[in-house]
C-alpha positions in Angstrom: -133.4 31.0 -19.3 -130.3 32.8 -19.1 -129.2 34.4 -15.8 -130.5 38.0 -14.9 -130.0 39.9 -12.0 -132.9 39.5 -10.1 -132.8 35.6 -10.7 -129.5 33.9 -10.3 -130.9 30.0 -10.1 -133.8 29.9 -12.1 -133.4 27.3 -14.1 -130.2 25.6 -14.2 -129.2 24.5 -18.0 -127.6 20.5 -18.8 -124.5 20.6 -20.2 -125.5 18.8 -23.5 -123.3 18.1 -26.7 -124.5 20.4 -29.5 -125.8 17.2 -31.0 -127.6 16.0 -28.1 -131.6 17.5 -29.2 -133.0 18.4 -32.6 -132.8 22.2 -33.6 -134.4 24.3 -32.9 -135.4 25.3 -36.6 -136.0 20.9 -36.8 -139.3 21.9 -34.5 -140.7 25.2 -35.1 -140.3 28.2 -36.9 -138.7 31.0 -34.2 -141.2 33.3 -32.4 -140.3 36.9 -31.5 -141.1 37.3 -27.9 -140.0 33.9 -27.2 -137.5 32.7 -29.1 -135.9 36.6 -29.8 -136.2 39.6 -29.4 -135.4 43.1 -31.8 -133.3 45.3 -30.5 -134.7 48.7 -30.7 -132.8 50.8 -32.0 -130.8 48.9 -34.5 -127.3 48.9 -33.0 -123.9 49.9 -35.4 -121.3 47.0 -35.4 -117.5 47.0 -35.4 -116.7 44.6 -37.8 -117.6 45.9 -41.7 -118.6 43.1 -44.0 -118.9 40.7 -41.1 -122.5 39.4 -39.5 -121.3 40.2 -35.6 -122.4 38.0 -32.8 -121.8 39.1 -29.5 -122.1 37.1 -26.2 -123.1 38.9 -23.5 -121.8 36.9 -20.3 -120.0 36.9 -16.9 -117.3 34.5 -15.0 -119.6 34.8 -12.0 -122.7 33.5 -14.0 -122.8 29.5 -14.0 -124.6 29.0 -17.0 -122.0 31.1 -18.8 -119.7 28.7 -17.6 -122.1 25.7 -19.3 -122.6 27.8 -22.4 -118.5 28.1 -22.9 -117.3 25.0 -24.4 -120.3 25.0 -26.9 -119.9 28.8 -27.8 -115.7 27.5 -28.4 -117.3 24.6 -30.1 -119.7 26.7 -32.1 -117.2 29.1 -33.2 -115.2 26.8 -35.3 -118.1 26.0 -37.2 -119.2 29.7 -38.0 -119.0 30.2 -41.6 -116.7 33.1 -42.8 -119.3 35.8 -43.2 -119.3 35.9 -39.3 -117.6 37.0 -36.3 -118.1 36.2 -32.5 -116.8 38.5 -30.1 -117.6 38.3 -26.0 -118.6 40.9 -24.2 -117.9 41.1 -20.0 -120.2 43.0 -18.2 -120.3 44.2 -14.7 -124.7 45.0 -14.0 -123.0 47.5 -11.8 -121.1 45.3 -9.5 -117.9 45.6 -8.5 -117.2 41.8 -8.5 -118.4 41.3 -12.0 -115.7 44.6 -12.6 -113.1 42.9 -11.5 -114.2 39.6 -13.4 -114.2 41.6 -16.7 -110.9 43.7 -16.0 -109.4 39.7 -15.6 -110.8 38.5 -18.9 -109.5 41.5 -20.6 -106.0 41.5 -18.8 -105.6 37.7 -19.6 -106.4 38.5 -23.2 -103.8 40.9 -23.9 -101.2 38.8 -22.7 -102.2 36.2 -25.0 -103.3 33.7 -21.9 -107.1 34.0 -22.7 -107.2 30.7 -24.3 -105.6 28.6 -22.2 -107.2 29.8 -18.9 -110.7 30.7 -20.0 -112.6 27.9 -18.7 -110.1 27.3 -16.0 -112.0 31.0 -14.9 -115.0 29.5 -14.4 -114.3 26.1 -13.2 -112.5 27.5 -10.6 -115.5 30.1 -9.2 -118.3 27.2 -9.8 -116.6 24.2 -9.5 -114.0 24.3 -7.0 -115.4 27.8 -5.1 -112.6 29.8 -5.2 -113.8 33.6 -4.5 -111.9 35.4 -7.5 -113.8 38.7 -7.1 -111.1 40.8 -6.0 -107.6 41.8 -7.3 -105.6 40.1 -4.4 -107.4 36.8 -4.9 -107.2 36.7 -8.6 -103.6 37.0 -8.0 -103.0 34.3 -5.4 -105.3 32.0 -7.9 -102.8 33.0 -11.1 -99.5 32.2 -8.9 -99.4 28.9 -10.1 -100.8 29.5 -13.6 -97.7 30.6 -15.5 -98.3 34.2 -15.5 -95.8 36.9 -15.0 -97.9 38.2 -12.3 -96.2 42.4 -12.2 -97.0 42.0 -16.2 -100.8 40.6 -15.6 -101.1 43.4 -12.5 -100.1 46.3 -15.3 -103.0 45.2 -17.4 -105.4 44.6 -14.8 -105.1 48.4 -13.4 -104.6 49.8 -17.3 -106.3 52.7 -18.7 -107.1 50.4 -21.7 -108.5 47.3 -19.4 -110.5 49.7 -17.7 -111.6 51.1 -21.2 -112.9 48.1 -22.4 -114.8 47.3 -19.5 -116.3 50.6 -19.6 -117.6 50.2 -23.3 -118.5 46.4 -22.6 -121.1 48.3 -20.4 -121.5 50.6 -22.6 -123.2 47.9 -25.1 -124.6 46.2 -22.6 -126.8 49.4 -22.1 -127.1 50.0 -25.9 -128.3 46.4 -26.6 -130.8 46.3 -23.5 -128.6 43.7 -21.7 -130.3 42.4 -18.2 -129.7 38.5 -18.3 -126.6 36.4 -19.1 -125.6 34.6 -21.3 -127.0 36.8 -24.3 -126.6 36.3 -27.5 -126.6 39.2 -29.9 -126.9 38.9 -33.8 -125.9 42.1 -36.4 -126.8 44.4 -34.0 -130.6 43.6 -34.6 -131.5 40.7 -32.7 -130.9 38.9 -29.0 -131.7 35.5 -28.3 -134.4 35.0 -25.8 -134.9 31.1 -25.7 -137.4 31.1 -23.2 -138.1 27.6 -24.2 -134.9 26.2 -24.6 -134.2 22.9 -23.2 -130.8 23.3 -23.5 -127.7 25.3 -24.2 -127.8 23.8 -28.0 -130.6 25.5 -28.4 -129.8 28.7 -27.8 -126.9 28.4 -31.1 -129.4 27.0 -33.0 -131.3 29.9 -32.3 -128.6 31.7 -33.0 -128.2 30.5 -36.3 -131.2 31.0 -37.8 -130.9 34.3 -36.7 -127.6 34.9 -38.6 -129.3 33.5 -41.7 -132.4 36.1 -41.2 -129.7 38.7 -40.9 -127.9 37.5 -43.8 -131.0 37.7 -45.6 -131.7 40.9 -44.4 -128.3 42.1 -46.0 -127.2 43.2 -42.2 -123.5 42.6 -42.1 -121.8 45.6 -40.9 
């Protein structure tokens, strides 16, 4: 069960290997209602040619934290027909604002890879309260960021862009839980059954092959 807004410790997901249970395709044929969901309407997507899966998420959400290194993991296995992109949102709060302006300004100064996890290791793991601009900048001090260069980003009219029309699709796409994945523009995984993060990809991929099926790159 991903994280929604209502219900931030629901049910807390294992941090499995993506070989650590059977598929989820391995047990049952997916259900709509429980294992997705359509998104209604249809939803346009930026990448032409390309089967787009977005991940809906937040640093302050744990089990986006959990899901991470498998999504990385995933990724690399995606066949070339497909694209992952994440998607920050905010559900209105100013903290999950700021969380998003910092994974977009650590993007465009090329730092996203290397301090991605570190993100939310250091909120979940080691408690550090990075939900304001003067504390994300004490935390990157000893990080190896030119911090007046990482400050011009944070407060940019493109940062603040992006974490407007992350939003934006959040709202398009129906978004109230993290992490979500979304396939073509058509379908969200639900997993309401899951048993782990694993199966949430699998999920996931049979939903890319429906799509691909379906003829719904963009």
């Amino acid at each position: 069960m991903p994280l929604t807004r209502r219900h931030f410790n629901r049910l807390i997901f294992g941090s499995f290997a993506l070989a650590a249970l059977p598929p989820v395709a391995a047990r049952a044929a997916l259900v709509e209602g429980e294992d997705w969901r359509a998104i209604t309407p249809p939803q346009p997507t930026d990448v032409p040619g390309k089967i787009e899966v977005l991940e809906f998420f937040s640093y302050g959400c744990p089990h986006c934290g959990s899901l991470n290194p498998l999504l990385k993991q995933w990724k690399s296995t995606l066949p070339e027909d497909v694209v992952l992109r994440r998607v920050p949102i905010t559900f209105g709060r100013q903290a999950w604002a700021n969380l998003a302006c910092l994974f977009y300004a650590l993007e465009s100064l090329e730092a996203l890879d290397r301090l991605d996890q570190a993100v939310f290791t250091a909120l979940h793991e080691q408690r550090v309260k990075l939900y304001t601009e003067p504390a994300i900048l004490e935390w990157l001090g000893d990080k190896e960021i030119d911090i007046q260069s990482f400050k011009d980003a944070f407060n940019s009219f493109d940062v603040q862009t992006k974490v407007g029309r992350s939003d934006y699709l959040a709202e398009r796409y129906q978004i109230d839980a993290v992490p979500t994945l979304a396939v073509a523009g058509r379908y969200a995984v639900l997993g309401h059954k899951a048993q782990g993060m694993p199966d949430l990809l699998a999920i996931a991929d049979q939903l890319i092959d429906r799509a691909r099926n379906e003829g719904a790159a963009g």
